[in-house]
PAZAPA-4460 file (N, C-alpha, C; in steps of 0.05 Angstrom, whole numbers, plus 32768, in hexadecimal, padded with zeros to 4 digits):
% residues 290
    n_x    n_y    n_z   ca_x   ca_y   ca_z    c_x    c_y    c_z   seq   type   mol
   88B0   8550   86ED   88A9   856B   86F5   88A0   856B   8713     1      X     A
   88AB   857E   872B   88A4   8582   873F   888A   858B   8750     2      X     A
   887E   858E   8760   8869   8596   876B   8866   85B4   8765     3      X     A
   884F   85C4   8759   8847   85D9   8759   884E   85EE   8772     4      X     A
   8842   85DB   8785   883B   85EE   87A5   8844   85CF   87B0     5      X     A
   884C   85D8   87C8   884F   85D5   87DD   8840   85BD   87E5     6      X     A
   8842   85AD   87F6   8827   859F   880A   881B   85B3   8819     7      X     A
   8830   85B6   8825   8825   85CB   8841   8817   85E3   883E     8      X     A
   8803   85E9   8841   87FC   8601   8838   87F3   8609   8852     9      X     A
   87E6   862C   885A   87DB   8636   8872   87C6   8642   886A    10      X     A
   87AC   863F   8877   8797   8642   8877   8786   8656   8891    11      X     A
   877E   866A   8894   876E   866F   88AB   8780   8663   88CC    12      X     A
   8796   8669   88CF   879E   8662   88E9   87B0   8641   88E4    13      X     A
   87A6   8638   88CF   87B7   861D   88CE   87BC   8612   88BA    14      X     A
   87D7   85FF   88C2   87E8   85F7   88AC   87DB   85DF   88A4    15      X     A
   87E1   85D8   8896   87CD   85BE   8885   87D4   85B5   886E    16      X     A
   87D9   8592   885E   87E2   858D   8849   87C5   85A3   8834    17      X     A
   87D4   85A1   881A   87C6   85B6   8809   87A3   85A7   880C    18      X     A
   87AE   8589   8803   8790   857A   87F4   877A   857D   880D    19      X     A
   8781   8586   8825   876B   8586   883E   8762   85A8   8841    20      X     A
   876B   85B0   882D   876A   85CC   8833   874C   85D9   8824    21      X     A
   873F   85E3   882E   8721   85EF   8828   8718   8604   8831    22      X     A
   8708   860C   8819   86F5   8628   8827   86E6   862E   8817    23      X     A
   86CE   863F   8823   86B8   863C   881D   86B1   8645   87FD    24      X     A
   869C   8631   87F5   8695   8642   87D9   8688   8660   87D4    25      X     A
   867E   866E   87ED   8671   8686   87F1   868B   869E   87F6    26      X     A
   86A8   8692   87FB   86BA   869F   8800   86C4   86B6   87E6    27      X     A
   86BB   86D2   87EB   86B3   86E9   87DB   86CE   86E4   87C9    28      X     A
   86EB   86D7   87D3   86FF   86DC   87BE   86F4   86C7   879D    29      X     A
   86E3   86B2   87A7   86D7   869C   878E   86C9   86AA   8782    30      X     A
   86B2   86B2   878D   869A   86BE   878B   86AB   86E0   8774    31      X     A
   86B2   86ED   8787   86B3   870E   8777   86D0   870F   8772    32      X     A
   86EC   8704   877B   870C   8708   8776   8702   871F   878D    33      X     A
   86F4   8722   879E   86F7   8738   87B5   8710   8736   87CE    34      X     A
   872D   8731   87BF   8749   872B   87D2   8758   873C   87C1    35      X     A
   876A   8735   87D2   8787   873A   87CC   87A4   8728   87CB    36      X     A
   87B5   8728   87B4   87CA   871C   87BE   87E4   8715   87BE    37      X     A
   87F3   8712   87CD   8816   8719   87C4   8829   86FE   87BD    38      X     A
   8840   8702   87B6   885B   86EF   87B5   8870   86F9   87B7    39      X     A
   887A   86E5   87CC   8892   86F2   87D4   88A8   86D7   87C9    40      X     A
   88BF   86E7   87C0   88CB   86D8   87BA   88E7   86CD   87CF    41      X     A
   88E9   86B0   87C6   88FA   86A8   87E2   8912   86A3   87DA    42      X     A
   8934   86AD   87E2   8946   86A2   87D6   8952   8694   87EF    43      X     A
   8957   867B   87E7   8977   8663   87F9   8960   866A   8815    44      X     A
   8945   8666   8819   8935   8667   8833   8939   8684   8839    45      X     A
   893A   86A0   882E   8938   86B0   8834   8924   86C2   882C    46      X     A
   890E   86D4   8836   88FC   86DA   8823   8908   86FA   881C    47      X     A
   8908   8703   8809   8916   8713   87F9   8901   8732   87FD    48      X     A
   8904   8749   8807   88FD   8765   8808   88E3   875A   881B    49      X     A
   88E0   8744   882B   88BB   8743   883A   88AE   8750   883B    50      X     A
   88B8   8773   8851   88B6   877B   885E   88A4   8794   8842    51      X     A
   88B1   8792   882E   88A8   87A6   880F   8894   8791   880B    52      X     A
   8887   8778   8807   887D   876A   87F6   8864   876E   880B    53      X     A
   886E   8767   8823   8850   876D   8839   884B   8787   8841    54      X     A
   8855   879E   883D   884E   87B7   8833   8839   87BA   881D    55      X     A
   883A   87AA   87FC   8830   87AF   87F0   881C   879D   87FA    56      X     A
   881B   8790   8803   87F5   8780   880D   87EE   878E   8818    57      X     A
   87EE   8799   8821   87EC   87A7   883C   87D5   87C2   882C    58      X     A
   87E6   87CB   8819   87E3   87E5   8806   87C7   87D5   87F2    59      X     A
   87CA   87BE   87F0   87B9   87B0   87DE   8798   87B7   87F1    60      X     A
   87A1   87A0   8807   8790   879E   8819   877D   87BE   8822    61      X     A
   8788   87CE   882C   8786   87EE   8830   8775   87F6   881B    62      X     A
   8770   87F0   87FC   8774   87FE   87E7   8752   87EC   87DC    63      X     A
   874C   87D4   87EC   872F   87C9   87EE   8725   87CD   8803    64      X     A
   872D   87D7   8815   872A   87DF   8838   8722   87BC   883D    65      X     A
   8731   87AB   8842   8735   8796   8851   8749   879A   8864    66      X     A
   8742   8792   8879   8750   8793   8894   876D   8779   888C    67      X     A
   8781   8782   8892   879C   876B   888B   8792   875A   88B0    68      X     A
   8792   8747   88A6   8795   872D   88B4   87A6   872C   88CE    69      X     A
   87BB   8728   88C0   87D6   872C   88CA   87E5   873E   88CC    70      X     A
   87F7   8731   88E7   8803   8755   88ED   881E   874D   88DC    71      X     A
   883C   875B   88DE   8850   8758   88D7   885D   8742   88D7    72      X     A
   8856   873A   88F3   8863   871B   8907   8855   8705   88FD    73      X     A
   8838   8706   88FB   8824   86FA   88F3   882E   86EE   88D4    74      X     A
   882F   8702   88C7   883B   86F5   88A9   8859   86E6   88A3    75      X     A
   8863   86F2   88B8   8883   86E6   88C0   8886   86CC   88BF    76      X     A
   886D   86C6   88D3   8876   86B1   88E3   8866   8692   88C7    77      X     A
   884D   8699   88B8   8842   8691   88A4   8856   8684   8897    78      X     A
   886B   869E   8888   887B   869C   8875   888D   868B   8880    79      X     A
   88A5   868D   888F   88AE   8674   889A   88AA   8661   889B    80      X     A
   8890   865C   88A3   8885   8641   88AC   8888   8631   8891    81      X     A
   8873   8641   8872   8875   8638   8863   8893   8627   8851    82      X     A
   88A5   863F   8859   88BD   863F   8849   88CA   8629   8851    83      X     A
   88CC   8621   886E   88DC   860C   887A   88CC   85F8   8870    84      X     A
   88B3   85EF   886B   88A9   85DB   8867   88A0   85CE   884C    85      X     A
   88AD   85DB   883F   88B0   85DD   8818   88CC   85C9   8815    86      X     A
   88D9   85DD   8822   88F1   85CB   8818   8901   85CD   8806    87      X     A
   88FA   85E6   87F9   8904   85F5   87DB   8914   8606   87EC    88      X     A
   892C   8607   87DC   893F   8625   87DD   8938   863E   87D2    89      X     A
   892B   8636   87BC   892F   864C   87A6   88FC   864A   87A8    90      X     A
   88F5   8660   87AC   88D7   8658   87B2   88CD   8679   87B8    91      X     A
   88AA   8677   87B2   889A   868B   87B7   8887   8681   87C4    92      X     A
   8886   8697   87CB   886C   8696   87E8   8859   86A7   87E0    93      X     A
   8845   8696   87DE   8826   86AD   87D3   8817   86AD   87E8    94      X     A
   880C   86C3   87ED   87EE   86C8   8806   87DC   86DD   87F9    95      X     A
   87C2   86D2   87FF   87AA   86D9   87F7   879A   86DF   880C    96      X     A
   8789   86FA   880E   8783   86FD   881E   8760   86FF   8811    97      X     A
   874B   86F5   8817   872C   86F8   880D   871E   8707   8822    98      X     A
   86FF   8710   8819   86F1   8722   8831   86DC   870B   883F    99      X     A
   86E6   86F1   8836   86DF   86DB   8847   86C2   86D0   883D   100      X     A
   86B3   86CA   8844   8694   86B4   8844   8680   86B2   8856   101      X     A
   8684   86D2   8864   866D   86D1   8883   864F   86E1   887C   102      X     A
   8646   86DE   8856   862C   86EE   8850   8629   86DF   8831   103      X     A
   8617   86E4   8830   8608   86D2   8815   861B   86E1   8801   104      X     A
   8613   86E3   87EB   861B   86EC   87CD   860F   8704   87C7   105      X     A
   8621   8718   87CD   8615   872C   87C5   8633   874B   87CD   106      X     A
   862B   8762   87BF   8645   876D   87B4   864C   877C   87D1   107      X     A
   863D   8786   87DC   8643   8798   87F1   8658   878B   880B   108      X     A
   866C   8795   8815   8679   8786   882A   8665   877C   883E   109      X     A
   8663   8764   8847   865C   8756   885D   8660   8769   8875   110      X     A
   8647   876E   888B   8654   8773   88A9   8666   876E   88B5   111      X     A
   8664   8758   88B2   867C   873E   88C3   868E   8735   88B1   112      X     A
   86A7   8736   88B1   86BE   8731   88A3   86CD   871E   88B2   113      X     A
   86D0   8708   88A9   86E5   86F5   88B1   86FA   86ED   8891   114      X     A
   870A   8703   8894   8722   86F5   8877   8725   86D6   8876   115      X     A
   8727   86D3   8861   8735   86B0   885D   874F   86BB   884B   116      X     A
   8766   86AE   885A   8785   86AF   8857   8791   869B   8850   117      X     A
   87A1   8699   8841   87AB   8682   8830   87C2   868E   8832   118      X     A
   87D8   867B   882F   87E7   8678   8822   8802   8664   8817   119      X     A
   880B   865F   8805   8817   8645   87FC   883C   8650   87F5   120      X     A
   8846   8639   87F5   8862   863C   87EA   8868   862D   87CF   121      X     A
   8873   8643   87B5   8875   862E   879F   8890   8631   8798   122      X     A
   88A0   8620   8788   88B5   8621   877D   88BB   8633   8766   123      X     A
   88D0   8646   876F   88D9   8660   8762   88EE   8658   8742   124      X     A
   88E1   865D   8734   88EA   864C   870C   88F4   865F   8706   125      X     A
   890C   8666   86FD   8919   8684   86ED   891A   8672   86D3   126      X     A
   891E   8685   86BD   8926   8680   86A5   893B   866C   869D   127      X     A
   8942   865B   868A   8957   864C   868D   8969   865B   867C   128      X     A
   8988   865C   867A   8996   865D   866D   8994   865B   864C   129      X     A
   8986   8646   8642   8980   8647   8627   896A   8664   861F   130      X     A
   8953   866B   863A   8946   867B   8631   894E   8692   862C   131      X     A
   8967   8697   8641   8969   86B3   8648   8982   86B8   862F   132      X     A
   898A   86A4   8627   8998   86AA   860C   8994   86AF   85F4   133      X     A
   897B   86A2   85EC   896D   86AC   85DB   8957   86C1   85DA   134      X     A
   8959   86CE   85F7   893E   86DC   85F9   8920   86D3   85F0   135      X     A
   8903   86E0   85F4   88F1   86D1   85EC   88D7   86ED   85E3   136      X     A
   88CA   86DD   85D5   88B0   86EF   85C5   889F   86F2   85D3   137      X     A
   8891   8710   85CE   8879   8715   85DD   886B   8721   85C1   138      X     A
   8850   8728   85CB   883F   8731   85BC   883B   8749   85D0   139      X     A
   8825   8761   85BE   881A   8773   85CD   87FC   8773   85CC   140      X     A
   87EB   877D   85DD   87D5   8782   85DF   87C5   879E   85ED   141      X     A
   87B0   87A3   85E6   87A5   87B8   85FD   87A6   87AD   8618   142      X     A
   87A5   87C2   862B   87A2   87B9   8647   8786   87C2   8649   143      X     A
   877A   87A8   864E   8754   87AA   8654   8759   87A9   866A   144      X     A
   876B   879F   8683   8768   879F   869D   875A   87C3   86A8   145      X     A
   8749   87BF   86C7   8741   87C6   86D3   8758   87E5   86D8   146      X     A
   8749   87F9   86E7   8760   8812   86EA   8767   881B   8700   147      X     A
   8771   8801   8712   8781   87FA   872B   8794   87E3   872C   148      X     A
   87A0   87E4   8715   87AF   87C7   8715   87CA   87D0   8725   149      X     A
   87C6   87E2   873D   87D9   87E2   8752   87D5   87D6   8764   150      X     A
   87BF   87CF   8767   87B4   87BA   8779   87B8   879D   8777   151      X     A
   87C3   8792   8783   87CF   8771   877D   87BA   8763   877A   152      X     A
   8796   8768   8772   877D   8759   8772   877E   873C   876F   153      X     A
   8772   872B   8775   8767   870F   8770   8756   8718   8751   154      X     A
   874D   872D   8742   8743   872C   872C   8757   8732   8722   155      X     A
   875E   8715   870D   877A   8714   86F9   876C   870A   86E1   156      X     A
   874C   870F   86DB   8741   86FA   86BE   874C   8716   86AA   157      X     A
   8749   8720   86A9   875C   873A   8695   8776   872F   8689   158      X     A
   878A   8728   86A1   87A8   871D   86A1   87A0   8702   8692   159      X     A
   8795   86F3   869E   878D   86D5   8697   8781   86D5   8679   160      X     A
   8779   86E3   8668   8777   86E5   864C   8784   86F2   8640   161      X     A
   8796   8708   8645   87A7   8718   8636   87C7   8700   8636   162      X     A
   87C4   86F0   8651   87E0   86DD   8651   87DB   86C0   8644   163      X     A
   87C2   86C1   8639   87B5   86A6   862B   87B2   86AF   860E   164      X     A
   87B7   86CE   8603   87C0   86D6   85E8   87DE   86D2   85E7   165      X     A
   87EC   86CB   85F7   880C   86D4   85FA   880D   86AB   85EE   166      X     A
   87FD   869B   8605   8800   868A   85FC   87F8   867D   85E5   167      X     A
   87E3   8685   85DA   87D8   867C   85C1   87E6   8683   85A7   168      X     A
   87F7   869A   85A7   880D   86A8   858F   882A   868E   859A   169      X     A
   8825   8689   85AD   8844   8677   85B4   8856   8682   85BE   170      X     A
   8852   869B   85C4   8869   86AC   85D9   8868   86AE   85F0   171      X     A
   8876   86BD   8607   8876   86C3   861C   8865   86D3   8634   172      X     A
   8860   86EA   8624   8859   8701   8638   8848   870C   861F   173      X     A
   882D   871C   862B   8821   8734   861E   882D   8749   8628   174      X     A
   8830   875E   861A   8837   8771   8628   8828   878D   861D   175      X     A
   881D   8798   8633   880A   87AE   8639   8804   87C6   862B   176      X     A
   87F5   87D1   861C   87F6   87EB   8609   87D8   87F8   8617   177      X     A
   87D9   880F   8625   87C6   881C   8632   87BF   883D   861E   178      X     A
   87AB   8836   860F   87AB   8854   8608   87CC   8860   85ED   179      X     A
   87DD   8850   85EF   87F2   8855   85D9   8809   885A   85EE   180      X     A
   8809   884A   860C   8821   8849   861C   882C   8837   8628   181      X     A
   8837   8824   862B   883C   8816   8637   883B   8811   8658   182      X     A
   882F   87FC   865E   882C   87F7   867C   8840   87DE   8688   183      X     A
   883A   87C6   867F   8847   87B7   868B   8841   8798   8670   184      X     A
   8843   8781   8687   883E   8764   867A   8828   875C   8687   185      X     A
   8820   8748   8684   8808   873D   868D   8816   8730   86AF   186      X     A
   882B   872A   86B3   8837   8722   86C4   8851   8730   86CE   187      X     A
   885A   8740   86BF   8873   874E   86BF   8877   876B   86BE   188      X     A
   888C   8777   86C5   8893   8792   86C6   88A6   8792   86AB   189      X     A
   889F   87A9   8694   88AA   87A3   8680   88C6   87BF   8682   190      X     A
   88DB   87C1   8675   88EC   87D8   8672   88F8   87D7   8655   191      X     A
   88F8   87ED   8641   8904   87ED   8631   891B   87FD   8635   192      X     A
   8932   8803   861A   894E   8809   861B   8951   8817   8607   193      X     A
   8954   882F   85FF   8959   8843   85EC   8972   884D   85F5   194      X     A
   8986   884D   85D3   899B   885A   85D5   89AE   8856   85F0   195      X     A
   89A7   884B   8601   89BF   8844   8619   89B0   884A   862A   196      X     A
   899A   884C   8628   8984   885E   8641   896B   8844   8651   197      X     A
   8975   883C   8665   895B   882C   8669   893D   883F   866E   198      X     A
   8925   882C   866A   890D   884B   8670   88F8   882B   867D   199      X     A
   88F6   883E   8688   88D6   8827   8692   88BE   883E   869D   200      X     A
   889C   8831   869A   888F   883F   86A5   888E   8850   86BB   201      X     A
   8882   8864   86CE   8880   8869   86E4   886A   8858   86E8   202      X     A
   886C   884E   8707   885E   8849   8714   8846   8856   8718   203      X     A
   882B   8846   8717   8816   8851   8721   87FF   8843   871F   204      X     A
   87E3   8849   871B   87CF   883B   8721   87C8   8824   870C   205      X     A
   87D7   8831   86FC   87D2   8812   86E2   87E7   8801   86DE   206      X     A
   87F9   8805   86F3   8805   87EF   86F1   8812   87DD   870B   207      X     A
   8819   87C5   870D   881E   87BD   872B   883B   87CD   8735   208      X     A
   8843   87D1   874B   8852   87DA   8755   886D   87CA   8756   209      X     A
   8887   87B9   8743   8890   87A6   874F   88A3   879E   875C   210      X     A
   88AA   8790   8768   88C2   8794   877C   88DD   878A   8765   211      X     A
   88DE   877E   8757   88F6   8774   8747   88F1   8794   8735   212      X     A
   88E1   879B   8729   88E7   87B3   871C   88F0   87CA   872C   213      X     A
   88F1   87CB   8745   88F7   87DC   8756   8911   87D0   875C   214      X     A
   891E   87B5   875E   893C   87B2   875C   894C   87B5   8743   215      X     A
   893F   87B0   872A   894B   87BE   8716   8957   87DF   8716   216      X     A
   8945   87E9   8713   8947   8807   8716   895C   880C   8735   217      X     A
   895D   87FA   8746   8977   8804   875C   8989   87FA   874A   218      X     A
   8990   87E3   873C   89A6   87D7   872F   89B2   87EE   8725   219      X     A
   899C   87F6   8711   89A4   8804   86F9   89AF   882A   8704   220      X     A
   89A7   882B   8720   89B9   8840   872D   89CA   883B   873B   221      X     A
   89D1   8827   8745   89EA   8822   8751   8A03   8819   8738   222      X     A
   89F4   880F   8722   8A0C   8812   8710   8A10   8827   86FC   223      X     A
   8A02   8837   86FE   8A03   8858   86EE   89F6   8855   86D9   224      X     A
   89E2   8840   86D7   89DB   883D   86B7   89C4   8852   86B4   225      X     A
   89C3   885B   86A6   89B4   886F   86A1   8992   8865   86A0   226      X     A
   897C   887C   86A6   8964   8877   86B1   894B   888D   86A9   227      X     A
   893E   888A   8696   891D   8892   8699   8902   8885   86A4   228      X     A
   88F9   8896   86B4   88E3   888E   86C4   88D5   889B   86BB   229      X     A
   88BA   8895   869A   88AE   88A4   8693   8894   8890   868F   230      X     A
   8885   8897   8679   8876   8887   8666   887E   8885   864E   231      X     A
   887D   8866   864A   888C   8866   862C   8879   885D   8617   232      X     A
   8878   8870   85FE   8860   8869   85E6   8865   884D   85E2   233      X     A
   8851   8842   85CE   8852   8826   85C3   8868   8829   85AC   234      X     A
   8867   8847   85A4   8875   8849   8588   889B   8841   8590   235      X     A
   889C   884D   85B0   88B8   8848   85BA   88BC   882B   85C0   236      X     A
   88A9   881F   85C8   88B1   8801   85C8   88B3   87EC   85B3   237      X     A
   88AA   87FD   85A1   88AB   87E4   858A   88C8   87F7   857E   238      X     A
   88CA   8805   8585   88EB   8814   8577   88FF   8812   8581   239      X     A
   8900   87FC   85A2   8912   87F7   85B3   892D   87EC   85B2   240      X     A
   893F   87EF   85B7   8956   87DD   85B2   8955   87C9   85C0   241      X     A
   894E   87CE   85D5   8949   87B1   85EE   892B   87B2   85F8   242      X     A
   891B   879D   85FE   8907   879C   8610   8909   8788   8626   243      X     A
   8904   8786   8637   8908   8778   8652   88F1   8770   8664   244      X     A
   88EC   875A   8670   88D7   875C   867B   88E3   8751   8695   245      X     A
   88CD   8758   86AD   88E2   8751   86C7   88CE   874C   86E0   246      X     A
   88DB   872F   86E8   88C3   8725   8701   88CE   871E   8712   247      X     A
   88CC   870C   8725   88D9   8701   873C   88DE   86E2   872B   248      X     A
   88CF   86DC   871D   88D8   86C2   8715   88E5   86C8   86F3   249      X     A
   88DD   86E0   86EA   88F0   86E0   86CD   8901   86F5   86CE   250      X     A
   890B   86F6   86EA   891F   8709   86ED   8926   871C   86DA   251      X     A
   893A   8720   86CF   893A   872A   86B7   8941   8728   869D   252      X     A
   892B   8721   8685   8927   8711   866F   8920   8722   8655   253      X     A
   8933   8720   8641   8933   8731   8628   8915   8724   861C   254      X     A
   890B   8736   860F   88F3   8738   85F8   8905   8738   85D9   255      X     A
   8909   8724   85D1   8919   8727   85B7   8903   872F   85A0   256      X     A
   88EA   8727   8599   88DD   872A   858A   88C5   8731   8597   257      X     A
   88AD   874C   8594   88A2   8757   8598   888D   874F   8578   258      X     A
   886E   8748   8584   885D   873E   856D   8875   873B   8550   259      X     A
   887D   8727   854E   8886   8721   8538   889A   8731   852D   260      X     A
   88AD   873C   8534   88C4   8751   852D   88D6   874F   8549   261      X     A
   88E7   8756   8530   8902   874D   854E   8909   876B   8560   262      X     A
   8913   876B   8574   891B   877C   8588   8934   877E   8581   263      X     A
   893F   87A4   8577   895D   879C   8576   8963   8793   855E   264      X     A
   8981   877E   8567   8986   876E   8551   896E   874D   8557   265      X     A
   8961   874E   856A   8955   8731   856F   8963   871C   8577   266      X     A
   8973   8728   8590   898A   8719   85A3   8982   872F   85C2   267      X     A
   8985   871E   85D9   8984   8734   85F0   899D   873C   85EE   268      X     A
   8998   875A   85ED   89B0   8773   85F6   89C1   8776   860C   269      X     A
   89D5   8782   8603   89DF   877F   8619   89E7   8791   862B   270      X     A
   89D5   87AA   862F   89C7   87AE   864B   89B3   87A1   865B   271      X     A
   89A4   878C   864A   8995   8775   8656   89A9   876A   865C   272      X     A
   89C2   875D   8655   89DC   8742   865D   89E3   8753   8678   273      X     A
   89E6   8769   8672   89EF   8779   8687   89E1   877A   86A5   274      X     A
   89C5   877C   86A3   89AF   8779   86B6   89AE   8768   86BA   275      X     A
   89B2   8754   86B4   89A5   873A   86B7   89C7   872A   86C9   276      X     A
   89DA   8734   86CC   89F3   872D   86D0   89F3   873E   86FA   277      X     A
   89E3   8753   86F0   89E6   8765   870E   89D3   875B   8722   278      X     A
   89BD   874D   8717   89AA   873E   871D   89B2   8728   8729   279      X     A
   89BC   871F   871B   89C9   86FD   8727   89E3   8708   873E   280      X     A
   89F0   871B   873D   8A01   8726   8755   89EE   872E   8767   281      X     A
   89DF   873E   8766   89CD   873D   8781   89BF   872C   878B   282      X     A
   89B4   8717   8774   89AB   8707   8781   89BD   86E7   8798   283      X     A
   89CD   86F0   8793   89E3   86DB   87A4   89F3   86ED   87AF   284      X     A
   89EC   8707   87B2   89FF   8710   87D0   89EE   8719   87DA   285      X     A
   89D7   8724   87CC   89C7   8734   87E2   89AA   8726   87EE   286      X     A
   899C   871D   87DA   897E   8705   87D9   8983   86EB   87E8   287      X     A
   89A1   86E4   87E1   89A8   86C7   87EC   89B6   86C9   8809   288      X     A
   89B6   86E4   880D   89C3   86EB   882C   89B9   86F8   8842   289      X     A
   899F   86F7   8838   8989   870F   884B   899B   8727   8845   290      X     A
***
């Protein structure tokens, strides 16, 4: 098995192997998750929509009133640095931005703000072939998360126990029930398929904004496939013909069985074969070509 991250990581102005890399234990992102933070995903050394992915930090950042660090160029030049020095073709680039370590422990913003910026390059894992053939099980749960999960936060212990029920049943993904509607995965943007109809949530404060769910939905209009942008009950997703979940690293991956009952016939569909076919065309003409 390969290296998680990178050696190289960047820190506050400099590059540095990971194991030399430090910061303070008073630094508010340890202390409170008082950050923000993104991934961008990298194809054949290219980083894929940047310019959308550092928009949404940006929107993150704005949305805790932390000043962004970095300017456009500034993150440019980060990301490169990292990417060439990985060594991976296929890789994600995470940056974190904290409200830094310049005041004792305590809730109110510090006078003095000095951010601490991170960020690392890891190796980008899609589904294998065996998975995506048999599709895979999720379970559902309430969504206890917070009611800004538009915000890319450093507070993920919500995610981090609802994806530690996913693992303890032996499946893949939790996926989200808010009130009797569906939101998302603990990690993923979810879409179900009625009658020939794809439907996914709208966007909004309870759920993350995502950039692969935002290339789905162009897929699925540049090839005429039909489209609701609503809220969908829990009662419609357990009555789904297809469910789908969709990331930068599980691109796009059928839900065959939903808590213990199959999806469908309990095979991915094939408007999922279908998606998941337009996906892999864009991603080698368009992701793999700038």
């Amino acid at each position: 098995m390969g290296p998680y991250v990178a050696d190289t990581v960047y820190l506050n102005g400099a590059y540095l192997p990971l194991a030399e890399a430090r910061i303070s234990p008073l630094d508010r992102g340890f202390l409170f998750g008082d950050g923000v933070y993104e991934v961008i995903p990298v194809y054949a050394g290219r980083p894929f929509r940047q310019a959308e992915h550092l928009c949404r930090l940006a929107a993150s950042l704005a949305s805790i009133r932390l000043a962004n660090p970095l300017d456009a160029a500034g993150w440019d030049e980060v990301i490169r640095r990292l990417i060439a020095a990985s060594g991976w073709q296929d890789q994600a680039i995470y940056l974190q931005v904290t409200r830094g370590a310049e005041a004792k422990r305590d809730h109110p913003f510090p006078e003095l703000v000095r951010p601490t910026v991170f960020a690392m390059a890891m190796p980008l894992v899609t589904p294998s072939a065996a998975v995506r053939e048999q599709g895979v099980a999720a379970i559902t749960a309430p969504d206890i998360r917070w009611l800004r999960c538009d915000i890319k936060s450093l507070n993920l212990l919500a995610n981090v126990l609802l994806r530690q029920q996913a693992v303890d049943a032996g499946v893949a993904e939790t996926i989200l029930l808010r009130d009797g509607y569906l939101t998302e995965g603990t990690a993923t943007n979810i879409f179900i398929v009625r009658d020939g109809v794809l439907m996914a949530p709208p966007k909004s404060r309870l759920m993350l904004p995502g950039i692969t769910y935002d290339v789905v939905l162009e897929l699925a209009a540049l090839h005429a496939l039909p489209v609701q942008i609503r809220e969908i009950t829990e009662a419609e997703l357990r009555c789904a013909d297809e469910v789908w979940m969709t990331s930068s690293p599980k691109e796009v991956l059928a839900v065959t069985r939903l808590d213990g009952q199959p999806v469908g016939d309990g095979r991915p569909g094939p408007l999922g074969r279908r998606m998941w076919q337009w996906y892999q065309e864009f991603k080698n003409t368009v992701m793999r070509n700038g």
